[in-house]
C-alpha positions as CSV (number, residue, x, y, z in Angstrom):
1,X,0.0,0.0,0.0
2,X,2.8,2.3,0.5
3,X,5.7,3.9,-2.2
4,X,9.4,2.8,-2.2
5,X,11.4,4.0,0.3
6,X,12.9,6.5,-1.9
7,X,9.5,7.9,-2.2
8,X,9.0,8.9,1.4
9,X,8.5,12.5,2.2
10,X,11.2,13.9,3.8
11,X,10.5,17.6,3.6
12,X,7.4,16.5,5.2
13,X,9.1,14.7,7.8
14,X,11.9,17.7,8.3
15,X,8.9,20.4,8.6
16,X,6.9,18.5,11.4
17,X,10.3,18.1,13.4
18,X,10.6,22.0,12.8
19,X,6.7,22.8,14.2
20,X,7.3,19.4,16.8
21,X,10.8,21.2,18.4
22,X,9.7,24.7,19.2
23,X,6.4,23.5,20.4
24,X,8.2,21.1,22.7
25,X,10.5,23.3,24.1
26,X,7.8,26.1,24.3
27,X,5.7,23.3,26.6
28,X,8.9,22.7,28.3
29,X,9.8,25.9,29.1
30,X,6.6,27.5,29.9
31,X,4.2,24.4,31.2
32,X,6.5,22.4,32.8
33,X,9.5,24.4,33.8
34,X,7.7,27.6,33.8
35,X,4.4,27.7,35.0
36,X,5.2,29.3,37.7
37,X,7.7,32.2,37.0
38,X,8.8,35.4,39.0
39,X,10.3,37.5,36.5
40,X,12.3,40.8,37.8
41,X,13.7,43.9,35.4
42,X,16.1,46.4,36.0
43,X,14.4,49.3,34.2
44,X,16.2,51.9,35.4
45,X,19.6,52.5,37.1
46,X,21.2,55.6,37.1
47,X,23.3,58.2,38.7
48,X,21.3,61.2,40.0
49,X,24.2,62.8,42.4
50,X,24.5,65.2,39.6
51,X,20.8,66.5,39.3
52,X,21.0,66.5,43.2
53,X,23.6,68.8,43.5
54,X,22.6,71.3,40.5
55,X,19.5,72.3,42.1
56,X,21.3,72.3,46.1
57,X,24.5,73.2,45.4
58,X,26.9,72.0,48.4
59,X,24.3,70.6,50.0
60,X,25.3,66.7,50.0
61,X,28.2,66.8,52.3
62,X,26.6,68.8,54.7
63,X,23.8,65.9,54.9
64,X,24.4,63.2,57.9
65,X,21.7,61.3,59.6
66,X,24.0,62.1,62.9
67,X,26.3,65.2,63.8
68,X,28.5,63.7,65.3
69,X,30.7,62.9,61.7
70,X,29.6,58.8,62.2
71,X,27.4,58.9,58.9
72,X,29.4,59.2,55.7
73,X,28.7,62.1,53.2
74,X,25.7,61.5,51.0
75,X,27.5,60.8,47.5
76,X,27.6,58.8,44.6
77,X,23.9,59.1,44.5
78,X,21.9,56.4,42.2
79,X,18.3,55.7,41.6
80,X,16.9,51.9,40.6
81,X,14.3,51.4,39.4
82,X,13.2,47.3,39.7
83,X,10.1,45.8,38.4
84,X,8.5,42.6,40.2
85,X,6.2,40.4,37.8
86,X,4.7,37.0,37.6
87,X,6.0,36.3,34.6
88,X,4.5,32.3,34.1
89,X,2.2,31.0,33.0
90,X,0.0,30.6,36.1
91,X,-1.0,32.2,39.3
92,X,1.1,32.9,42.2
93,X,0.4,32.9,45.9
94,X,1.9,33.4,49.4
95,X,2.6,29.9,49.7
96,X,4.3,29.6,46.2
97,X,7.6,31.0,47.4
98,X,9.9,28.9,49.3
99,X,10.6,31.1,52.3
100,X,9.2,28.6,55.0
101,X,4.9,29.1,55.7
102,X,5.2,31.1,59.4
103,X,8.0,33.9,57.8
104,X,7.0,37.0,56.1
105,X,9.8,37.6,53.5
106,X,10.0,35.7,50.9
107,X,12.2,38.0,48.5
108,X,15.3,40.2,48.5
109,X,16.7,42.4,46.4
110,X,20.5,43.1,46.8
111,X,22.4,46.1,45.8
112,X,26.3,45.1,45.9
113,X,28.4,48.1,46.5
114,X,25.7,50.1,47.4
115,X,23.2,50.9,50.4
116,X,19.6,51.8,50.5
117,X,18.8,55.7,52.1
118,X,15.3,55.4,50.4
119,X,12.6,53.4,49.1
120,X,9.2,53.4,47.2
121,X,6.7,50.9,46.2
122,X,5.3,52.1,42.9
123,X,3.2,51.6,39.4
124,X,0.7,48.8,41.1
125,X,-0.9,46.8,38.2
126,X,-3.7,46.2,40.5
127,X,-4.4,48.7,43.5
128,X,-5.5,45.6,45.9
129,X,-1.4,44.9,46.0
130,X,-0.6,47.3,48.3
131,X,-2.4,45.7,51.0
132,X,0.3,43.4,50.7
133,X,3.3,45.9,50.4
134,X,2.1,47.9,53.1
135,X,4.3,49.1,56.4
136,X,2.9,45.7,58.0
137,X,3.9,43.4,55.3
138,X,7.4,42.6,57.0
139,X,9.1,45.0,53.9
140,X,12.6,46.3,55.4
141,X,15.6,48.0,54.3
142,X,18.9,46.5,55.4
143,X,22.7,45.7,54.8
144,X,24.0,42.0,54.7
145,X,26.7,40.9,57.1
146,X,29.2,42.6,55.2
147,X,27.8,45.9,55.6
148,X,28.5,46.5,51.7
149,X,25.7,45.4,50.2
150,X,22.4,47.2,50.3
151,X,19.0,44.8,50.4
152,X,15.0,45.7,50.4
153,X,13.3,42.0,52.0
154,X,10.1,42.1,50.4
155,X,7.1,40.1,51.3
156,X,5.3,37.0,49.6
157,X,3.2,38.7,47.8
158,X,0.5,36.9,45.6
159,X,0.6,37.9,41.9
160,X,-1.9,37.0,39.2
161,X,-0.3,36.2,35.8
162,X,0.7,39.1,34.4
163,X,0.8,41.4,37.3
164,X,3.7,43.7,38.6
165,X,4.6,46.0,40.8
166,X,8.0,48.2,41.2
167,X,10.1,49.0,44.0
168,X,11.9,52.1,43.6
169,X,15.5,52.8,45.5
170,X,17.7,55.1,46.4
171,X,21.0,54.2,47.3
172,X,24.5,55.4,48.0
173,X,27.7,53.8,46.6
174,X,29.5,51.5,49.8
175,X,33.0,50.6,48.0
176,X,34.2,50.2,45.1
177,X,34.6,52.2,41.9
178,X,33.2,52.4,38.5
179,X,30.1,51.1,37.0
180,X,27.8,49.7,39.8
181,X,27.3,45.5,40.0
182,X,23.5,45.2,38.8
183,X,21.0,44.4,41.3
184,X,19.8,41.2,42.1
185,X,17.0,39.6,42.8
186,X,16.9,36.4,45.3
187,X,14.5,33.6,46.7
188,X,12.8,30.9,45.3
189,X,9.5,29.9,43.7
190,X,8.3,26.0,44.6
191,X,7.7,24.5,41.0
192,X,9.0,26.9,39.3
193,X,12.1,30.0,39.3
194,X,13.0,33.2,39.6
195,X,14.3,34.9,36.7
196,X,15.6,38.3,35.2
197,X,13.8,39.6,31.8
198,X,14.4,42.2,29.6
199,X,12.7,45.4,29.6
200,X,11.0,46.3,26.2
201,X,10.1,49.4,26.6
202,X,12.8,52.7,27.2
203,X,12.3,55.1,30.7
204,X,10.0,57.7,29.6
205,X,10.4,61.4,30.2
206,X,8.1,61.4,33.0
207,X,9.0,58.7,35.1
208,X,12.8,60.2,35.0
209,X,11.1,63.8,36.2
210,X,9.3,61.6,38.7
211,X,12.1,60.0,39.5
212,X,14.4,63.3,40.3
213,X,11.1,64.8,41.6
214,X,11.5,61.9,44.5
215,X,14.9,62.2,44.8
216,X,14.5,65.6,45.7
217,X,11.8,64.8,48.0
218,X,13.9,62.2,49.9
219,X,16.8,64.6,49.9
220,X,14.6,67.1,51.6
221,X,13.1,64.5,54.1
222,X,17.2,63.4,55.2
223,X,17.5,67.2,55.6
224,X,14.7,67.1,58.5
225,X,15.9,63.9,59.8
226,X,19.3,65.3,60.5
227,X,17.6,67.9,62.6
228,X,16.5,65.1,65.0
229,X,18.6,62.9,67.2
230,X,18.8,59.7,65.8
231,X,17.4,57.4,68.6
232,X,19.0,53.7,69.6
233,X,17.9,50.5,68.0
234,X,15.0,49.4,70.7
235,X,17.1,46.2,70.6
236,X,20.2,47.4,71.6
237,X,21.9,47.1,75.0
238,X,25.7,48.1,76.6
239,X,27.8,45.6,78.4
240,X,29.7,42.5,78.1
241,X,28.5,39.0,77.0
242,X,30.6,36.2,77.2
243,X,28.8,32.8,75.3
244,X,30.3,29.4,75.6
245,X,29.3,25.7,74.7
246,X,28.9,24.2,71.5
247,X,31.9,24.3,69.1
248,X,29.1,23.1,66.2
249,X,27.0,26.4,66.8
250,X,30.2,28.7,67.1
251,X,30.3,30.3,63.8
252,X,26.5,31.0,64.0
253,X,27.0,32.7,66.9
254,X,30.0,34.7,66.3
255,X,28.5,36.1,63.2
256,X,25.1,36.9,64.8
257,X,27.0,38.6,67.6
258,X,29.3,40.6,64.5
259,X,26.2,41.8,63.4
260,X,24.5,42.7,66.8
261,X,27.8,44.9,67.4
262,X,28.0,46.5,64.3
263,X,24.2,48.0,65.0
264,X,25.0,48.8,68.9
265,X,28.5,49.7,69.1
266,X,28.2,49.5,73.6
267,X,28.0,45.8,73.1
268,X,31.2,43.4,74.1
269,X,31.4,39.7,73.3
270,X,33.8,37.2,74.5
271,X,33.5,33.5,73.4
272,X,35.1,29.8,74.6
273,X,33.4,27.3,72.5
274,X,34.8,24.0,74.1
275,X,32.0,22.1,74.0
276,X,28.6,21.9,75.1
277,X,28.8,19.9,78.4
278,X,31.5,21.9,79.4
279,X,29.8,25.2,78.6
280,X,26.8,23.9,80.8
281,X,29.3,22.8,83.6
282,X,30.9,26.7,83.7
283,X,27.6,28.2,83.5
284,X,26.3,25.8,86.2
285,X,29.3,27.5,88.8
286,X,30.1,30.6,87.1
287,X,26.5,32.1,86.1
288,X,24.7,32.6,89.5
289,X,24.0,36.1,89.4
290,X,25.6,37.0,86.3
291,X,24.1,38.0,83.5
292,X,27.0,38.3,80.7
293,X,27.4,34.6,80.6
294,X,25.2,32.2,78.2
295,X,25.9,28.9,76.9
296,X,24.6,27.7,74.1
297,X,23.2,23.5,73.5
298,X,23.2,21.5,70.6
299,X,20.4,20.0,72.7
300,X,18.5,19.7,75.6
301,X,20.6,20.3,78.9
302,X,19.4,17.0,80.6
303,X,18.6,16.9,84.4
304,X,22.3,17.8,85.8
305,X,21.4,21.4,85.6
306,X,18.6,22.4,87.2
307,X,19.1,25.9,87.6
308,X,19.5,26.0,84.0
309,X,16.5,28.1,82.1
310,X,16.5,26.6,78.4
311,X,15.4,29.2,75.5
312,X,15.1,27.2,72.3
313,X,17.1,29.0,68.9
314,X,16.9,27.0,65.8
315,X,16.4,23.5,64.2
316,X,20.3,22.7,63.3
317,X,21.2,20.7,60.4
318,X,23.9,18.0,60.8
319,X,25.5,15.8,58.6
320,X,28.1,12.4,57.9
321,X,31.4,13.5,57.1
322,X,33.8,10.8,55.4
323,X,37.4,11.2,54.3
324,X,37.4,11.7,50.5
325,X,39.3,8.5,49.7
326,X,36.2,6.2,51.1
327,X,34.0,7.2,48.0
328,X,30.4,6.3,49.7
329,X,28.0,8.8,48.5
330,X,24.9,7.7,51.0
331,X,24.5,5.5,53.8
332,X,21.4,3.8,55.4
333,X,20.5,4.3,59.1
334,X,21.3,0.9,59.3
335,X,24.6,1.0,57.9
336,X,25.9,3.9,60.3
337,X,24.4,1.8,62.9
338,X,26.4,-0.8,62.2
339,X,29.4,1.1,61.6
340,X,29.5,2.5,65.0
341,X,28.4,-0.7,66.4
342,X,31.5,-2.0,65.4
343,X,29.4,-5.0,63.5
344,X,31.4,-3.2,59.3
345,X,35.0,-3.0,59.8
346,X,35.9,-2.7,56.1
347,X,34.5,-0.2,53.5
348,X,33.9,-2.8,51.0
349,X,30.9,-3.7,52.9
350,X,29.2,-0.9,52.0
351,X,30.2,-0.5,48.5
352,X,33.5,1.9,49.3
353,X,37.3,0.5,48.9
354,X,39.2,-2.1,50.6
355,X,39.7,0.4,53.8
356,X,39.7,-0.4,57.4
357,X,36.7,1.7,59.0
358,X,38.0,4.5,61.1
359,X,35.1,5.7,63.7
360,X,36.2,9.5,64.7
361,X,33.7,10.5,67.9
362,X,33.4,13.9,69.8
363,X,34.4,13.0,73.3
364,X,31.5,11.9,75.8
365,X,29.3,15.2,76.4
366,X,29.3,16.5,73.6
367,X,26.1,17.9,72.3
368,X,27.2,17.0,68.6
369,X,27.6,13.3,70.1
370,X,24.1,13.2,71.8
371,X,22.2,14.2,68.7
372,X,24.2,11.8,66.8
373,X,23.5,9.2,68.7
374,X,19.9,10.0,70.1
375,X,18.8,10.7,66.1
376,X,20.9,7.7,64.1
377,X,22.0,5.2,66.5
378,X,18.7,5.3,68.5
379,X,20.9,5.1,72.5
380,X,24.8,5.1,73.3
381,X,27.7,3.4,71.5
382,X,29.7,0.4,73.3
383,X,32.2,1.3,75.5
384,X,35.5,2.4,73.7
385,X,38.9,3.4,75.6
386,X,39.9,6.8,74.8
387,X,42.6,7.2,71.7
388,X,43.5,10.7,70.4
389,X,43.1,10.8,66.8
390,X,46.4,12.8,66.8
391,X,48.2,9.0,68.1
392,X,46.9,7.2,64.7
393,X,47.3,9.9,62.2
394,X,49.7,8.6,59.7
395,X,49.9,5.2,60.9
396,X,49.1,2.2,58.4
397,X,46.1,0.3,59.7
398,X,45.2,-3.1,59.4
399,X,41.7,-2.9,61.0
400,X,39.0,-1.5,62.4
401,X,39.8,1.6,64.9
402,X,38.7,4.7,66.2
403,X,39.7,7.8,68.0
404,X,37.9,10.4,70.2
405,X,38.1,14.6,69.2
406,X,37.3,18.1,71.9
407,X,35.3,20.0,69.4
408,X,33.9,20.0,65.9
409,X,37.1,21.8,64.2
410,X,39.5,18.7,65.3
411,X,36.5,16.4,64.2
412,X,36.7,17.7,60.7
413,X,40.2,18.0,60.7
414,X,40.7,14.2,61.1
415,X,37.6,13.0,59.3
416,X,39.9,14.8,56.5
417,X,43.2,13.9,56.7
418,X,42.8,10.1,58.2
419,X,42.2,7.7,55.7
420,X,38.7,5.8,56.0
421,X,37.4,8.1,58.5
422,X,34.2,8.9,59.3
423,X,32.4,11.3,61.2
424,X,29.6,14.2,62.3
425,X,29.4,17.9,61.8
426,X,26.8,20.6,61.7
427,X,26.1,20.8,58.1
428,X,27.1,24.1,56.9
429,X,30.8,24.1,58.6
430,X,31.4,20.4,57.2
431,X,30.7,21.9,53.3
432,X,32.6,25.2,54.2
433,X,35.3,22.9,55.1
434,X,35.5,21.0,51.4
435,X,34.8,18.1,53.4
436,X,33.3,15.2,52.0
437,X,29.3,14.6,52.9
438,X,26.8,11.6,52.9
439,X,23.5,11.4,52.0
440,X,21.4,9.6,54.8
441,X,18.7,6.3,53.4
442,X,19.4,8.6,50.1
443,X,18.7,12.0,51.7
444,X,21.0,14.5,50.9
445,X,20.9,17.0,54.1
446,X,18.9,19.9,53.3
447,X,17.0,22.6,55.8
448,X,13.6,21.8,53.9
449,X,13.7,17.8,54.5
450,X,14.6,18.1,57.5
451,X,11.7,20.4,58.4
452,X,9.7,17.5,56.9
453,X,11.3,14.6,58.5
454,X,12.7,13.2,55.7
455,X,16.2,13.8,56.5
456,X,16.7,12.3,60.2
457,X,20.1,14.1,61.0
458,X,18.8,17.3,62.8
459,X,18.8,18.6,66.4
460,X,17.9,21.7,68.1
461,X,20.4,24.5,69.0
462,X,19.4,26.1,72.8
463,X,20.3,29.5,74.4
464,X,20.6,28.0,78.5
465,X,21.2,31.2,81.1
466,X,21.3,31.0,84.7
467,X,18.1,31.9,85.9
468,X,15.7,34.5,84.2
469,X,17.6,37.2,82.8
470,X,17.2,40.9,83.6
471,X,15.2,42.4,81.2
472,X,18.3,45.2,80.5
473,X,20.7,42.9,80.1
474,X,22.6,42.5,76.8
475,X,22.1,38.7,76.9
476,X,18.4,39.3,76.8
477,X,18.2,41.5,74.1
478,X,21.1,39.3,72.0
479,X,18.6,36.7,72.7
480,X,15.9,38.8,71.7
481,X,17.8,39.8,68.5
482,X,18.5,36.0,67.1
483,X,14.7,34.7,68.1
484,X,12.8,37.7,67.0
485,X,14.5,39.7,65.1
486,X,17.7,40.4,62.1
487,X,19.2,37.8,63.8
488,X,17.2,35.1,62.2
489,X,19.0,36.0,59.1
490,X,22.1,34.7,60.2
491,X,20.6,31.6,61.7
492,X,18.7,31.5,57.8
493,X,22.5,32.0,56.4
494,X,24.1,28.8,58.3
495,X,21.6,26.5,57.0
496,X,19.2,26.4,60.0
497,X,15.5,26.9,60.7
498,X,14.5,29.9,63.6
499,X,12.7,27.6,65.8
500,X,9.7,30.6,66.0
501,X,9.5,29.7,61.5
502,X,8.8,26.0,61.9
503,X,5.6,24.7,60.9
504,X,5.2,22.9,64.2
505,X,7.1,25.2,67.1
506,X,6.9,22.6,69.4
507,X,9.3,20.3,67.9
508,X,11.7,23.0,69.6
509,X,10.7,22.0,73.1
510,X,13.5,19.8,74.8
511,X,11.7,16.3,74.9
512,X,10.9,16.1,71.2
């Protein structure tokens, strides 16, 4: 019934592939990639520090927010001008973007090498958005923890298909030189992506008058600002704080407590991160009465401490660490289990190279070790006598061994340099470190499964003081500042959950 071979149609063949391939890629991109798309433009960035200063000559040096010479000269003047639309194909609400349910802010957009003095929401598509850009929608001006870079946190806000809004900015140049990095815009859409377009239009006349128009208006406002005393942070309090306890949480700490003193210069922090029992143990004898001393958990204190009062932080992230020669990308429960158990010896039982198994431990009281073994092993490990992982580095092994580490730096020192190690460390120092992670029943650690469970390796970081602290005190309003406030952006930035943004708070409370 059909031609010779030679008679098939080709061309007709070649021109379906032609319709087929665009149409596919156009389904790919915009139904299954793309339905759901957050699309951001920079329409509109230019300096205006000229225009300023023709119509108030001298006038921008002599603007400070403070008298007392603190505040840098108002200069290198620019205006942005960023437009926000749902680019997809379908609608998108609050619970689209993947800042978790209980938080407020589910975008920011960054400025590198500039800050924000002023900002305007503008050009609505739909009036009935502004109910959700309002003062109480969460949106804030602030710099990262670099103090360089200039961000507007801007609140899940639910767009129909094809609307917009704009956020207009006016910012100051913080270092650097030149032609200004663009602006960015970051977050995350479930099922879908953020993504810059094109503008493909030019900046009309009028919206550059406006533009200069609210400058000016901005310019005059810093002008009556300066006139009035610039009052303290309500957070802010003078002293010393000295925080001790778990080596894991360190960095989280020291950062938050960076930040803290970079907004309320009175503040002084000390730190001895030796470990969690033996941060509870100086607390226990040192902090009756005093006020400037915290230590901080990697889980509940236990009944040695009575006088202890717990204040939960954040849902902490943990992970396996291996020594990069052992080449085992995930490991069962069970496995680690039976690793630690003692019951696998060899790597080759688990699909690695012919390795003797080398278990590295934190030393007994260590709040690392507890959530170790209280989430994987399910109880204690058998009784091991103590070996310093310093005595078998470089030593050829025939077997099985282990060693015992003080705090999570030596931990992930010799998980790295002992061959056929293993290990634990809080998640975000152990990929800092280069160091070689494992997925858990196929799991790779991540702050979102283990919110859902499906990643087991979590605990829960606690603030412990002796006693109710004094309402003044600079360890109450620290403590104030990482549950309640900026602070939770560092916790955010180390890979951890604020306990106050989990879908069930409770899971914070120390017998969960």
């Amino acid at each position: 019934m059909g031609g010779p071979l030679g008679e098939f149609p080709v061309e007709i063949v070649l021109a379906v592939i032609g319709i087929a391939v665009p149409i596919g890629a156009f389904l790919y991109e915009f139904v299954l990639v793309g339905r759901k798309r957050l699309g951001y433009r920079v329409q509109m960035d230019t300096p205006v520090t000229g225009e300023v200063a023709s119509v108030f000559p001298g006038v921008l040096p002599q603007l400070r927010p403070s008298l007392d010479g603190a505040s840098p000269d108002l200069k290198d003047l620019s205006v942005v001008l960023v437009r926000i639309e749902n680019s997809g194909a379908t609608d998108i609400d609050t619970h689209d973007y993947k800042a978790p349910d209980p938080a407020r802010i589910g975008l920011h957009l960054r400025f590198p090498q500039r800050l924000v003095i002023g900002m305007a929401v503008t050009e609505l598509s739909d009036p009935g958005l502004a109910d959700n850009l309002d003062r109480d929608s969460g949106i804030a001006v602030r710099e990262d923890m670099a103090g360089h870079i200039g961000v507007i946190d801007l609140p899940k806000v639910p767009l129909d298909r094809g609307e917009h809004y704009k956020i207009l900015a006016i910012l100051q140049r913080s270092e650097g030189t030149g032609e200004y990095p663009v602006p960015v815009l970051t977050g995350g859409i479930k099922g879908g992506r953020i993504q810059e377009t094109r503008s493909r239009t030019g900046i009309p006349r009028m919206m550059l008058g406006l533009t200069i128009f609210l400058v000016l208006v901005i310019i005059v406002q810093l002008i009556v600002n300066a006139l009035e005393p610039t009052p303290t942070p309500l957070e802010c309090a003078e002293g010393k704080l000295t925080v001790v306890g778990s080596s894991a949480f360190a960095p989280v700490v020291r950062a938050a407590a960076e930040q803290y003193g970079k907004r309320c210069t009175g503040a002084q922090f000390a730190f001895a991160f030796e470990g969690t029992e033996r941060g509870l143990d100086r607390l226990a004898e040192e902090g009756k009465g005093n006020a400037g001393l915290l230590a901080i958990s990697d889980g509940p204190k236990g009944s040695g401490y009575p006088a202890l009062v717990h204040r939960p932080l954040a849902l902490s992230l943990f992970s396996m660490i291996v020594n990069k020669g052992v080449g085992v990308p995930s490991l069962t429960e069970g496995q680690i289990r039976d690793l630690y158990q003692g019951r696998i010896g060899n790597w080759r039982e688990v699909g690695g190279p012919d390795l003797p198994v080398v278990l590295v431990n934190r030393i007994a009281g260590s709040g690392s070790r507890n959530t170790f073994e209280r989430r994987l092993l399910g109880g204690s490990q058998p009784d091991r006598p103590h070996v310093s992982c310093i005595a078998i580095k470089g030593t050829v092994l025939s077997a099985a061994t282990h060693c015992e580490v003080q705090v999570t730096k030596d931990m992930q020192k010799a998980v790295g340099e002992i061959p056929g190690a293993i290990g634990y460390s809080e998640y975000s120092e152990a990929v800092a470190a280069e160091l070689a992670t494992v997925a858990i029943n196929g799991v790779t650690a991540g702050r979102d499964a283990a919110i859902a469970r499906t990643y087991p390796f979590w605990g829960v970081e606690y603030a412990y003081s002796h006693g109710e602290l004094p309402g003044d005190s600079l360890a109450a309003a620290f403590l104030h500042y990482l549950v309640d406030q900026a602070g939770k952006d560092v916790l955010r930035a180390h890979g951890n959950a604020p306990c106050g943004e989990l879908p069930d708070p409770a899971r914070c409370l120390p017998d969960s």
